[in-house]
N, CA, C and O atoms as a Tinker XYZ file with bonds, in Angstrom:
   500  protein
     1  N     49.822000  131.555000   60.459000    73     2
     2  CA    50.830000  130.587000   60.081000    64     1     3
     3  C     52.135000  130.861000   60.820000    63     2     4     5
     4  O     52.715000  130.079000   61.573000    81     3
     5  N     52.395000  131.732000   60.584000    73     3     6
     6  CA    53.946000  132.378000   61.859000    64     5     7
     7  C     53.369000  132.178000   63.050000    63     6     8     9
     8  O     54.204000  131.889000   63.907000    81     7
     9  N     52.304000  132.217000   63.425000    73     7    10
    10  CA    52.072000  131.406000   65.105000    64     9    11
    11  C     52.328000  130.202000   64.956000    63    10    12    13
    12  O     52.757000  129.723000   66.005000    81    11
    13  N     52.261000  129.440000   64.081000    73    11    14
    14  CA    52.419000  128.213000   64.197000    64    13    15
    15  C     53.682000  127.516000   64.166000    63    14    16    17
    16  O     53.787000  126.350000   64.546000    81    15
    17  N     54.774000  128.294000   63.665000    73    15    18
    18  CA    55.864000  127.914000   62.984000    64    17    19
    19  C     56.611000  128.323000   64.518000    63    18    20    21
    20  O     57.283000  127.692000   65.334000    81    19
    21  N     56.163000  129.559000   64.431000    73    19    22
    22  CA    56.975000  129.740000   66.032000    64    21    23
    23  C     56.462000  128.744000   67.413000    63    22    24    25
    24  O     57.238000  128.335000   68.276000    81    23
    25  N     55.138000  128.508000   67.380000    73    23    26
    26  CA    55.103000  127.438000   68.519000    64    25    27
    27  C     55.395000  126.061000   68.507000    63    26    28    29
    28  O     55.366000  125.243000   69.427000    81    27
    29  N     55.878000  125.851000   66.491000    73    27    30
    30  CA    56.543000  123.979000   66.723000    64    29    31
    31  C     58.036000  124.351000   66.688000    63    30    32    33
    32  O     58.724000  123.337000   66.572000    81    31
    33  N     58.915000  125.747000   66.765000    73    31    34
    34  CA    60.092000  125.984000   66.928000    64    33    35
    35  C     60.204000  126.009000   68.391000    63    34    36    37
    36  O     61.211000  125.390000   68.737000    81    35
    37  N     59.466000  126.551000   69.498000    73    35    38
    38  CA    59.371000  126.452000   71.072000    64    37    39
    39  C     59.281000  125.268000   71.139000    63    38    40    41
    40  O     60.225000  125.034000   71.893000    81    39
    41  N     58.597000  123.782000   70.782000    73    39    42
    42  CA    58.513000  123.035000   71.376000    64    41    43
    43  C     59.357000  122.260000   70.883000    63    42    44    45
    44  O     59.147000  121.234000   71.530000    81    43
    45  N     60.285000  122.004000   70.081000    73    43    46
    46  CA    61.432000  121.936000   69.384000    64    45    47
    47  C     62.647000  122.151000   70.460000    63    46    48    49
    48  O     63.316000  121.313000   71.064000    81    47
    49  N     62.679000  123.269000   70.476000    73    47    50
    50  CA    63.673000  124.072000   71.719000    64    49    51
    51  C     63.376000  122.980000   73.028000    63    50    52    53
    52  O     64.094000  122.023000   73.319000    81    51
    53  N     62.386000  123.312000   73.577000    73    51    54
    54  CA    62.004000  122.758000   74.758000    64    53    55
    55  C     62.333000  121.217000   74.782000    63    54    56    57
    56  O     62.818000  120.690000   75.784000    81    55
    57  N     62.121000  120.707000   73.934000    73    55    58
    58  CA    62.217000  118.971000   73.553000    64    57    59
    59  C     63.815000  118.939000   74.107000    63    58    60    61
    60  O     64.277000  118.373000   75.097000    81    59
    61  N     64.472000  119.763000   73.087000    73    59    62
    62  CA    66.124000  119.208000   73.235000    64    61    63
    63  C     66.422000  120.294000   74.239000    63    62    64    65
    64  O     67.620000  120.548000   74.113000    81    63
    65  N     66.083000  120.779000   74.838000    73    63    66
    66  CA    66.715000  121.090000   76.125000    64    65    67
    67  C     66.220000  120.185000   77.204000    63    66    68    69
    68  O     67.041000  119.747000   78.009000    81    67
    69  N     65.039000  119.880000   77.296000    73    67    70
    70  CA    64.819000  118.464000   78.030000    64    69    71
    71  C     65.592000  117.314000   77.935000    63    70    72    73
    72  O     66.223000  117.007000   78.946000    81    71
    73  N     65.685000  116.623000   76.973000    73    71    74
    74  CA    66.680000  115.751000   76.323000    64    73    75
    75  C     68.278000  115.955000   76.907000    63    74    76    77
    76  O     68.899000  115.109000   77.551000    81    75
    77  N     68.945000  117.781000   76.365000    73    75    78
    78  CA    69.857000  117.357000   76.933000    64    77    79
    79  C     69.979000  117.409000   78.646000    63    78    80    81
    80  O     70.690000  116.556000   79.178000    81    79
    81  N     69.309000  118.375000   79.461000    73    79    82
    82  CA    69.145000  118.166000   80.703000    64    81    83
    83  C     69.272000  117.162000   81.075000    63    82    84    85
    84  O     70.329000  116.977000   81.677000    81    83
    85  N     68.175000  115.783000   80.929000    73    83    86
    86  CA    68.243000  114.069000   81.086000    64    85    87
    87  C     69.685000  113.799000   81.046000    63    86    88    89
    88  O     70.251000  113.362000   82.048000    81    87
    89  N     70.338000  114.039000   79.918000    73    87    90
    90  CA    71.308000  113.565000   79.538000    64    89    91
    91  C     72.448000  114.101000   80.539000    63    90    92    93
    92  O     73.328000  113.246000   80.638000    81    91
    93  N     72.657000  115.008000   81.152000    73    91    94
    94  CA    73.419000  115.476000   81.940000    64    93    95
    95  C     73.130000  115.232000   83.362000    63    94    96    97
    96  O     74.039000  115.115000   84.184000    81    95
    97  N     72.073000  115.166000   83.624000    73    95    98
    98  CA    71.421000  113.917000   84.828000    64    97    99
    99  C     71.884000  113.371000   84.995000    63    98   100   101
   100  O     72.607000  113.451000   85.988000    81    99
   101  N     71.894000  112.114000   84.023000    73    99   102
   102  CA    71.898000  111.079000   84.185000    64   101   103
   103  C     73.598000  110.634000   83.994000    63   102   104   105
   104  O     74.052000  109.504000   84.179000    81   103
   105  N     74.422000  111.940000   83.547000    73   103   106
   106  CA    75.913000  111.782000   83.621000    64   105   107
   107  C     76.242000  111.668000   84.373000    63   106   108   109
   108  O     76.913000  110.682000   84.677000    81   107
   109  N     75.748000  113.359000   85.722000    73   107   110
   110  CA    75.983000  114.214000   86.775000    64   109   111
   111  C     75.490000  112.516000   87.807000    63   110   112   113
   112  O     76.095000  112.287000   88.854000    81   111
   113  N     74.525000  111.652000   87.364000    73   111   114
   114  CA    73.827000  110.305000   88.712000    64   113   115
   115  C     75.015000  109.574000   88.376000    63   114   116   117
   116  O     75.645000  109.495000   89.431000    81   115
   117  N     75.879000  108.794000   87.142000    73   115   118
   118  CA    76.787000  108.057000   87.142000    64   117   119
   119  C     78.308000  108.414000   87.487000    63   118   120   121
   120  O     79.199000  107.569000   87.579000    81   119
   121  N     78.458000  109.664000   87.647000    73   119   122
   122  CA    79.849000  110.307000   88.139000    64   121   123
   123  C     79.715000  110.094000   89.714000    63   122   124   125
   124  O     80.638000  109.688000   90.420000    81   123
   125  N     78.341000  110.450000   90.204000    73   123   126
   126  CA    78.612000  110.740000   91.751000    64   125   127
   127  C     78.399000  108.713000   92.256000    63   126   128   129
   128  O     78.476000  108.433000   93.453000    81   127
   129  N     78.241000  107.981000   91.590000    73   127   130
   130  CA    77.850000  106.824000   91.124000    64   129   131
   131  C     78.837000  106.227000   91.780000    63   130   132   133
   132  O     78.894000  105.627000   92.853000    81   131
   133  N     80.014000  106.636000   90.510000    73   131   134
   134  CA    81.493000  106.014000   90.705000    64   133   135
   135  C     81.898000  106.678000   91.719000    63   134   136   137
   136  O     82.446000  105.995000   92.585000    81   135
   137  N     81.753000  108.638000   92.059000    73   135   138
   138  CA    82.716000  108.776000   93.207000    64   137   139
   139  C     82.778000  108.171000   94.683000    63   138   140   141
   140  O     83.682000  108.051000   95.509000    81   139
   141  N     81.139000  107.776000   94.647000    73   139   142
   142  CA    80.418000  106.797000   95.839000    64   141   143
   143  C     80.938000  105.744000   95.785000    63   142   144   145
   144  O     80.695000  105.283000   96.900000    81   143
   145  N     81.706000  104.750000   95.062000    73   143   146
   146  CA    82.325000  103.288000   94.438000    64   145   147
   147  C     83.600000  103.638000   95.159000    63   146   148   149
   148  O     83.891000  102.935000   96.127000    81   147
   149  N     84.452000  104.693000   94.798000    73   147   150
   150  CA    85.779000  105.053000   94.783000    64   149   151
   151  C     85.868000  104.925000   96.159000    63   150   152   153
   152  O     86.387000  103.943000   96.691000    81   151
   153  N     85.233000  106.171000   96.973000    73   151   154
   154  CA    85.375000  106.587000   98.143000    64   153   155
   155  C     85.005000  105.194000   99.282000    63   154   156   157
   156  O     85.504000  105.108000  100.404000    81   155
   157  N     83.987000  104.139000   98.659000    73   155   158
   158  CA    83.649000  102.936000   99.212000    64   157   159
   159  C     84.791000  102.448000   99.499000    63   158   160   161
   160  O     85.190000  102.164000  100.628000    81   159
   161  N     85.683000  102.267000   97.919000    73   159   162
   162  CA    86.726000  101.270000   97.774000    64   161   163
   163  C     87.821000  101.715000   98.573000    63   162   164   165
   164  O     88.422000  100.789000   99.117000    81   163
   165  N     88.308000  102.995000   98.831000    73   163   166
   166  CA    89.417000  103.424000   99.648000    64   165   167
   167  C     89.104000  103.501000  101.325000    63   166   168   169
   168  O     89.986000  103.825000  102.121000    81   167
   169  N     87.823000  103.183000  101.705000    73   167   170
   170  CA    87.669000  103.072000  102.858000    64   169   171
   171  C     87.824000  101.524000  103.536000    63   170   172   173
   172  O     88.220000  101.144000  104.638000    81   171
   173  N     87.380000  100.904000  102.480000    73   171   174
   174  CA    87.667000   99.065000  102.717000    64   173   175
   175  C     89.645000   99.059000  102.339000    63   174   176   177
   176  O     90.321000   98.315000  103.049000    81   175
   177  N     90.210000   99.719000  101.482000    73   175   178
   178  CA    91.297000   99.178000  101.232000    64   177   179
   179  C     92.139000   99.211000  102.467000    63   178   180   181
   180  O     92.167000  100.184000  103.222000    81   179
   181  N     92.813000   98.129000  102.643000    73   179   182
   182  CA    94.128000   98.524000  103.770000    64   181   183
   183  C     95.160000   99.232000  103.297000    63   182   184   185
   184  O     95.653000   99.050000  102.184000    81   183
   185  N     95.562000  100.128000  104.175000    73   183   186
   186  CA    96.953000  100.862000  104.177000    64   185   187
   187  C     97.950000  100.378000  104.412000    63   186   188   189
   188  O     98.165000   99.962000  105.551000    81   187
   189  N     98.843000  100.277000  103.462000    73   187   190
   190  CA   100.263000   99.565000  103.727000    64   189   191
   191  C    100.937000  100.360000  104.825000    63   190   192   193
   192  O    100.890000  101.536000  105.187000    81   191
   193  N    101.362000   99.644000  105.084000    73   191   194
   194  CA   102.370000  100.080000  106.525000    64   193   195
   195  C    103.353000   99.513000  106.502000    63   194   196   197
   196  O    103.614000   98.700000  105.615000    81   195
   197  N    104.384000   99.885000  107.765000    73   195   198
   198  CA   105.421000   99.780000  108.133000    64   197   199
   199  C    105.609000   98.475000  109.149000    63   198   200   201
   200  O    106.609000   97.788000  109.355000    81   199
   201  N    104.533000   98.410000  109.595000    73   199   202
   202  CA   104.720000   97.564000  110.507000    64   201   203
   203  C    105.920000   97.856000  111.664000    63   202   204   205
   204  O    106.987000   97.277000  111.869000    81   203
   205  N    105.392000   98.801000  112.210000    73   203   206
   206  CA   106.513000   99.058000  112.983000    64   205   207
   207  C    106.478000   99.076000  114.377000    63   206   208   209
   208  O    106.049000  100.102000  114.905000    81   207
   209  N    106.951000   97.871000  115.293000    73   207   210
   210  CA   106.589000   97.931000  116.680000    64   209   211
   211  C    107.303000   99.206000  117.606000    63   210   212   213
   212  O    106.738000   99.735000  118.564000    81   211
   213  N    107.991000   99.392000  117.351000    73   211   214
   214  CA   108.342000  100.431000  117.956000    64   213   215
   215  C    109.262000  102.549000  117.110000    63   214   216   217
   216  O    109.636000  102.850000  115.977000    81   215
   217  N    109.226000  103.247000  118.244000    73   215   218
   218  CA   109.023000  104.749000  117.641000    64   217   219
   219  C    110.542000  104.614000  116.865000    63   218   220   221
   220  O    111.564000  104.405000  117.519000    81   219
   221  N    110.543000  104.752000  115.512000    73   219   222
   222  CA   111.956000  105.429000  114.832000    64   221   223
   223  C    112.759000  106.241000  115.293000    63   222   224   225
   224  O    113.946000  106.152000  114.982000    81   223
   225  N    112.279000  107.290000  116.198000    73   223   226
   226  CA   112.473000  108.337000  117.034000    64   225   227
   227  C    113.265000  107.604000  118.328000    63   226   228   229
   228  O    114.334000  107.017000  118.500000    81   227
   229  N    112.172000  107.968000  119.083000    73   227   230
   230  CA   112.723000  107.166000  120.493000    64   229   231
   231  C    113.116000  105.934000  121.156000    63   230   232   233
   232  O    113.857000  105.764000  122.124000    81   231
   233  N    112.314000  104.913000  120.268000    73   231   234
   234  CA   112.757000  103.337000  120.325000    64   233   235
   235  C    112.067000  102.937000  121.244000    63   234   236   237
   236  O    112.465000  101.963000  121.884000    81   235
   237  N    110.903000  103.535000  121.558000    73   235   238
   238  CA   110.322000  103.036000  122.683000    64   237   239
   239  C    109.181000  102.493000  121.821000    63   238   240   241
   240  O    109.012000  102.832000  120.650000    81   239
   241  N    108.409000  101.625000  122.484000    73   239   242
   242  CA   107.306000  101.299000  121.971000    64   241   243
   243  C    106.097000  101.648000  121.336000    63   242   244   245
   244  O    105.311000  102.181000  122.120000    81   243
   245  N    105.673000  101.527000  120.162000    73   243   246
   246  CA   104.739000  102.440000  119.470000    64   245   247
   247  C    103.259000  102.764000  120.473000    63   246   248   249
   248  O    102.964000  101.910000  121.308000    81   247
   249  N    102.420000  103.955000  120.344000    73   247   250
   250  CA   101.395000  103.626000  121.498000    64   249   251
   251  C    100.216000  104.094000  120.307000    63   250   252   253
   252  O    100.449000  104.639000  119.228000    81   251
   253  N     98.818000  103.675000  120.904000    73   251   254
   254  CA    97.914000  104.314000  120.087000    64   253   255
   255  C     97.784000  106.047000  119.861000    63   254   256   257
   256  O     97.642000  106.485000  118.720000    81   255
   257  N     97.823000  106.633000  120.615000    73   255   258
   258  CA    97.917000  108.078000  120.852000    64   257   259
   259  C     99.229000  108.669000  120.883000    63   258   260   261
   260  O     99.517000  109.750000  121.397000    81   259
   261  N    100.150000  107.718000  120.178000    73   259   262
   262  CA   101.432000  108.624000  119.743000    64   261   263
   263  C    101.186000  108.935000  117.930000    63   262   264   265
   264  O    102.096000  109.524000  117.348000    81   263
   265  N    100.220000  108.604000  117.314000    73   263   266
   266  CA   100.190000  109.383000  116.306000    64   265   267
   267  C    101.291000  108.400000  115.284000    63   266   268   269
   268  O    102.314000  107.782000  115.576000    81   267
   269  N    100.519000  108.594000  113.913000    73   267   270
   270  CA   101.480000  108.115000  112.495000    64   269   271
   271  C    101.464000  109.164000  111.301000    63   270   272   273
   272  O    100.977000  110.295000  111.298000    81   271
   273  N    102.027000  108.587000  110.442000    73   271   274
   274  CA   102.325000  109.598000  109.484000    64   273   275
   275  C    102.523000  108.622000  108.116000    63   274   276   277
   276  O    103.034000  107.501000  108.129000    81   275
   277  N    102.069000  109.225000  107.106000    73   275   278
   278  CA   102.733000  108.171000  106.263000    64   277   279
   279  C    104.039000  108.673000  105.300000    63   278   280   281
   280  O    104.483000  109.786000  105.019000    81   279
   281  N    104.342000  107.598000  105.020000    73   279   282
   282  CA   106.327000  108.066000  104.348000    64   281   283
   283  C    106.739000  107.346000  103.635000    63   282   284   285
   284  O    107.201000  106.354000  104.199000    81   283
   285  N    106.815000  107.341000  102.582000    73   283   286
   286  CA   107.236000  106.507000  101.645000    64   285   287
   287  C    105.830000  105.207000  100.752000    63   286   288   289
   288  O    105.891000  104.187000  100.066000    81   287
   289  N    104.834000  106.011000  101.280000    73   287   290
   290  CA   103.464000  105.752000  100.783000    64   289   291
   291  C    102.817000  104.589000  101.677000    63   290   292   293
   292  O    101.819000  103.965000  101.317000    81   291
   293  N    103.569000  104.345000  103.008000    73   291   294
   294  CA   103.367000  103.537000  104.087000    64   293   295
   295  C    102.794000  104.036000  105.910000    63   294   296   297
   296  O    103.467000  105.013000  106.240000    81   295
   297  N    102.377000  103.863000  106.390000    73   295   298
   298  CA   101.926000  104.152000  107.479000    64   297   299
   299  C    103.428000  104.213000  108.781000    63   298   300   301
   300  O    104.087000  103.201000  109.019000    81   299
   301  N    103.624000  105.153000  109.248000    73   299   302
   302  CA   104.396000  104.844000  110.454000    64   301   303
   303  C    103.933000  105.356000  111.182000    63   302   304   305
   304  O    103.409000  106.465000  111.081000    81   303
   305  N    104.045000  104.294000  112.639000    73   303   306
   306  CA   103.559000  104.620000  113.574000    64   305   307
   307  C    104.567000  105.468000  115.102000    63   306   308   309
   308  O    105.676000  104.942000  115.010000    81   307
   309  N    104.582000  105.861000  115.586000    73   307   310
   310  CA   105.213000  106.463000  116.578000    64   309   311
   311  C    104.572000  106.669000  118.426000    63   310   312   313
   312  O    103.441000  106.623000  118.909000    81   311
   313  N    105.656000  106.850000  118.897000    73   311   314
   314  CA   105.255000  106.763000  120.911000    64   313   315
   315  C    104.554000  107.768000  121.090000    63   314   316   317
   316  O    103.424000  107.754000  121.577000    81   315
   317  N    105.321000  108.990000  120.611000    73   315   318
   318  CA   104.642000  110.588000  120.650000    64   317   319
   319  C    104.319000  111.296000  120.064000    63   318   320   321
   320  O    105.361000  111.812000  119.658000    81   319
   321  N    103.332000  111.924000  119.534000    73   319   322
   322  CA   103.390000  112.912000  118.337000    64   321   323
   323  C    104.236000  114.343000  118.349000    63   322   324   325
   324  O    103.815000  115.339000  117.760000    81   323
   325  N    105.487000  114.319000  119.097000    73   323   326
   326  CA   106.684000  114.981000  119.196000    64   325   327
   327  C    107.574000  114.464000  118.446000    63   326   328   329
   328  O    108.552000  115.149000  118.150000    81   327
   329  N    107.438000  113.053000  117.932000    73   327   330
   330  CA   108.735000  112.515000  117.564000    64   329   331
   331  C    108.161000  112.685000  116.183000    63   330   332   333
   332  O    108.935000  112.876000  115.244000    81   331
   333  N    106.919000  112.632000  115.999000    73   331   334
   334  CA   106.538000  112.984000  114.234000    64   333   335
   335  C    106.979000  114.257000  113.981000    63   334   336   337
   336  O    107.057000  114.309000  112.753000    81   335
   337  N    107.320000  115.340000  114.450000    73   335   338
   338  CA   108.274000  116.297000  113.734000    64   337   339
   339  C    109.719000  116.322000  113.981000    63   338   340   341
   340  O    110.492000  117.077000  113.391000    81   339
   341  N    110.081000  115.401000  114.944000    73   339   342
   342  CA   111.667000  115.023000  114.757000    64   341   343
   343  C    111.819000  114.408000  113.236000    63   342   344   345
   344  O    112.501000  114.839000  112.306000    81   343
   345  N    110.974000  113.281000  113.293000    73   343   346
   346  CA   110.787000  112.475000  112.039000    64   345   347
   347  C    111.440000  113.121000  110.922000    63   346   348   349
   348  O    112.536000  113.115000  110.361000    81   347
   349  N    109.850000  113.911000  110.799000    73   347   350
   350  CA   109.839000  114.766000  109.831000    64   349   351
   351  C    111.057000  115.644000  109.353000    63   350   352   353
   352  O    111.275000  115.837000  108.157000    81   351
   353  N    111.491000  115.933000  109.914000    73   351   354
   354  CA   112.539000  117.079000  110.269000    64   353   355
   355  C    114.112000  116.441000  109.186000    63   354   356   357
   356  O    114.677000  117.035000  108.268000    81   355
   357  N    114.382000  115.217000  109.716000    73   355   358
   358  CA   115.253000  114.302000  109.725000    64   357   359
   359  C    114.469000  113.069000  109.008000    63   358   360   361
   360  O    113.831000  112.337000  109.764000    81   359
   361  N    114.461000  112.814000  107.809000    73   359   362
   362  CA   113.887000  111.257000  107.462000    64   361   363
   363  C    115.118000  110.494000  107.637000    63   362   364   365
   364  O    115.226000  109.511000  108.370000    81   363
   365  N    116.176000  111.082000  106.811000    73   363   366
   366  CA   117.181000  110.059000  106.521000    64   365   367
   367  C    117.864000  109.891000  108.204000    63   366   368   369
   368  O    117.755000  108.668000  108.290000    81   367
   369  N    118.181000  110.113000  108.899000    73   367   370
   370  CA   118.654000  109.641000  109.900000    64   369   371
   371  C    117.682000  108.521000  110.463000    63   370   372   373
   372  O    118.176000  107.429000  110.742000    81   371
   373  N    116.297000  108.741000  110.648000    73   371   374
   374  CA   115.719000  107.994000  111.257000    64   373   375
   375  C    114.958000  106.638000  110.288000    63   374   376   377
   376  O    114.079000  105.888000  110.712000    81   375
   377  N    115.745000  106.593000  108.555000    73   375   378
   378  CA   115.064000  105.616000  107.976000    64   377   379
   379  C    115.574000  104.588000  108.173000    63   378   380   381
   380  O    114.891000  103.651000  107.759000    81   379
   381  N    116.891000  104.191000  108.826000    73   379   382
   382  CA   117.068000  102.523000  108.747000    64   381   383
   383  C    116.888000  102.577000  109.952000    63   382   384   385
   384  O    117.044000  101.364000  110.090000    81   383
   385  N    116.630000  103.027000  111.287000    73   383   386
   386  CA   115.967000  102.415000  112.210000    64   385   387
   387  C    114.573000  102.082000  112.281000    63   386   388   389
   388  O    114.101000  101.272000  113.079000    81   387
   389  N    114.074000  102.585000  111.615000    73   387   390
   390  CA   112.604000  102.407000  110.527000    64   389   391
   391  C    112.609000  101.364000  110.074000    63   390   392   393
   392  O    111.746000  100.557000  110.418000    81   391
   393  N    113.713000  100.990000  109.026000    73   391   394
   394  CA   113.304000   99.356000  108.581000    64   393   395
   395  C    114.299000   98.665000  109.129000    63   394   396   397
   396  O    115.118000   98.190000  108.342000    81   395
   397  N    114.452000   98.477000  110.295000    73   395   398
   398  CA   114.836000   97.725000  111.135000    64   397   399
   399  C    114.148000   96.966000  111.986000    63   398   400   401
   400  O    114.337000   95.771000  112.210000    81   399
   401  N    113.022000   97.953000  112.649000    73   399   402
   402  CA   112.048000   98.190000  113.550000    64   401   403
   403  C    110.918000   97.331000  112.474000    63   402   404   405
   404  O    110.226000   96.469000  113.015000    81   403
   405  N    110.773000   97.525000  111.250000    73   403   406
   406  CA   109.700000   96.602000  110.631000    64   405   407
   407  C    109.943000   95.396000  109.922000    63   406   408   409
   408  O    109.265000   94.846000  109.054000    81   407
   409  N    110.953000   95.098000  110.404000    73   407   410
   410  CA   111.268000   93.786000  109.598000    64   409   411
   411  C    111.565000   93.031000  111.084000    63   410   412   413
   412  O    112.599000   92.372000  111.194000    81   411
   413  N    110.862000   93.117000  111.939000    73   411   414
   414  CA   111.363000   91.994000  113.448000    64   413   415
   415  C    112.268000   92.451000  113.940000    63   414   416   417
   416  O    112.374000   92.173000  115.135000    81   415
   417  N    113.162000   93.187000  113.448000    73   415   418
   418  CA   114.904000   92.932000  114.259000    64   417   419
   419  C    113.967000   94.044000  115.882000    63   418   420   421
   420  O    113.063000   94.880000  115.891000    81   419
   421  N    114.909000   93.354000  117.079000    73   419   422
   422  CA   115.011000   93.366000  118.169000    64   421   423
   423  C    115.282000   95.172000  118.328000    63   422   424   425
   424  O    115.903000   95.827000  117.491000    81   423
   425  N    114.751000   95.660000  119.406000    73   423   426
   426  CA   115.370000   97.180000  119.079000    64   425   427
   427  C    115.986000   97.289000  120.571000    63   426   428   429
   428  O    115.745000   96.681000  121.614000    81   427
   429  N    116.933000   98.381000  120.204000    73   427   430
   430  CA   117.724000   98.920000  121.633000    64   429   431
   431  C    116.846000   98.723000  122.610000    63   430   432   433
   432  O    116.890000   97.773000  123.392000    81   431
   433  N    116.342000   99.259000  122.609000    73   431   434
   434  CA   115.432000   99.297000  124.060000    64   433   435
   435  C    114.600000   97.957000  124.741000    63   434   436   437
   436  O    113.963000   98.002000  125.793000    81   435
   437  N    114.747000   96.948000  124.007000    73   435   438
   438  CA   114.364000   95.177000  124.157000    64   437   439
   439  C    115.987000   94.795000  124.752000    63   438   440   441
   440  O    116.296000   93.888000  125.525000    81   439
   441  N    116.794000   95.727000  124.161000    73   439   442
   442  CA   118.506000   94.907000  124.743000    64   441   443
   443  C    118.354000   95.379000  125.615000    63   442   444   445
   444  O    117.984000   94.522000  126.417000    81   443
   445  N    118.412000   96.614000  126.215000    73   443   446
   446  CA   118.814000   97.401000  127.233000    64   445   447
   447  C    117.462000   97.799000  127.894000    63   446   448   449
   448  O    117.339000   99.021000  127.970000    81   447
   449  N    116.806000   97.352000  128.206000    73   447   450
   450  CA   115.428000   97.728000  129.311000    64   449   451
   451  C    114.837000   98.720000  128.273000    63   450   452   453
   452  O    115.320000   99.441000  127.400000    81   451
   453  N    113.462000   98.427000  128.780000    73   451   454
   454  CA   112.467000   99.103000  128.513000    64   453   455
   455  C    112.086000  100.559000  128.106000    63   454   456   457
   456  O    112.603000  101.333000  128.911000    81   455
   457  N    111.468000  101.122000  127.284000    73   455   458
   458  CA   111.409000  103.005000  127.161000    64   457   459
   459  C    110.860000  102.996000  128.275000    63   458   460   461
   460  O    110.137000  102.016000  128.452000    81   459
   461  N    110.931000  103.842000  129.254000    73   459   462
   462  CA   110.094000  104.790000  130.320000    64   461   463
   463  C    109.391000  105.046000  129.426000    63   462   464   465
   464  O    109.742000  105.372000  128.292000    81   463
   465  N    107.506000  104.836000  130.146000    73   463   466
   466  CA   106.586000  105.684000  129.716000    64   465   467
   467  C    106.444000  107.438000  130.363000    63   466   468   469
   468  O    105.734000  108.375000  129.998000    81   467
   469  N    107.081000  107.357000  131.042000    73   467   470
   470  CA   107.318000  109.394000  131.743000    64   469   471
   471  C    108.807000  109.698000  131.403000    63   470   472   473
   472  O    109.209000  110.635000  132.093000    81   471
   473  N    109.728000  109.215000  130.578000    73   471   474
   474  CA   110.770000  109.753000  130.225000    64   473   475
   475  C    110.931000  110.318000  128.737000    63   474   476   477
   476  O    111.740000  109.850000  127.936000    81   475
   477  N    110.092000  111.345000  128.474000    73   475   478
   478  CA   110.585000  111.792000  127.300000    64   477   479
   479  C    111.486000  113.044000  127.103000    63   478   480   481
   480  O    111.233000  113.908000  126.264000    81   479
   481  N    112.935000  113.088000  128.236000    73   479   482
   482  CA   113.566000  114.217000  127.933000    64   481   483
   483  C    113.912000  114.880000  126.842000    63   482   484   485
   484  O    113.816000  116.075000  126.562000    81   483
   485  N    114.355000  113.906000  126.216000    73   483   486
   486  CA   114.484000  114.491000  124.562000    64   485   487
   487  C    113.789000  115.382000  123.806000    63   486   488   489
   488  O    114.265000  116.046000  122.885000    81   487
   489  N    112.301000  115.404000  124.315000    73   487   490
   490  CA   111.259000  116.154000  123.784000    64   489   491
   491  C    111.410000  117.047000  124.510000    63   490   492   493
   492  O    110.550000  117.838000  124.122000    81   491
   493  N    111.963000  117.544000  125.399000    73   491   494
   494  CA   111.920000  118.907000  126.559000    64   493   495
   495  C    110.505000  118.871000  126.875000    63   494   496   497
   496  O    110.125000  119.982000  126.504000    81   495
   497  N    109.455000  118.228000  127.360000    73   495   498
   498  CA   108.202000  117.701000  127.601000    64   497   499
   499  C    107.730000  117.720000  128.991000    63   498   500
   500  O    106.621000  117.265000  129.272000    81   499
């Protein structure tokens, strides 16, 4: 009789540890579920930006391989990735030429000729 009592207490045990296992499965399948949803959704979302045609920094024209940063929970874009640690360095000097540069207005370098693409003295470069 104690064999018996002890082998419907093992299968007892075994039942609800099966049970809860499933159950943590099937938590552990709907968490990675949503993190798969999430990570979907932030790859489709667009990044707000700055819209910024040209570098805050240098005023020359933004290029693909000058590198961005984001600032103020927005994308900026820049000529060189030299001027992203001027940037950095200095926000407030370089933030209203920042939203200057993204709201249309005309920049120095449209009045007065063009940035040189081989003139970056400023950078000691």
């Amino acid at each position: 009789m104690r064999f018996f009592i002890i082998l419907v207490i093992c299968i007892l045990i075994s039942v609800s540890c099966t049970e809860s296992n499933n159950t943590n499965s099937e938590s552990t399948n709907q968490t990675e579920q949503n993190n798969t949803e999430n990570t979907n959704s932030t790859d489709t979302a667009e990044v707000p930006e700055w819209n910024n045609t040209h570098c805050p920094v240098m005023e020359g024209k933004v290029k693909e391989d000058g590198g961005s940063i984001m600032y103020q929970g927005k994308l900026v874009r820049f000529c060189c990735p030299k001027c992203i640690k001027k940037f950095n360095d200095n926000t407030e000097k370089y933030h209203e030429t920042l939203v200057s540069y993204s709201q249309g207005a005309k920049s120095k370098s449209e009045n007065h000729g063009e940035h040189d693409d081989e003139d970056h003295s400023g950078h000691n470069h």
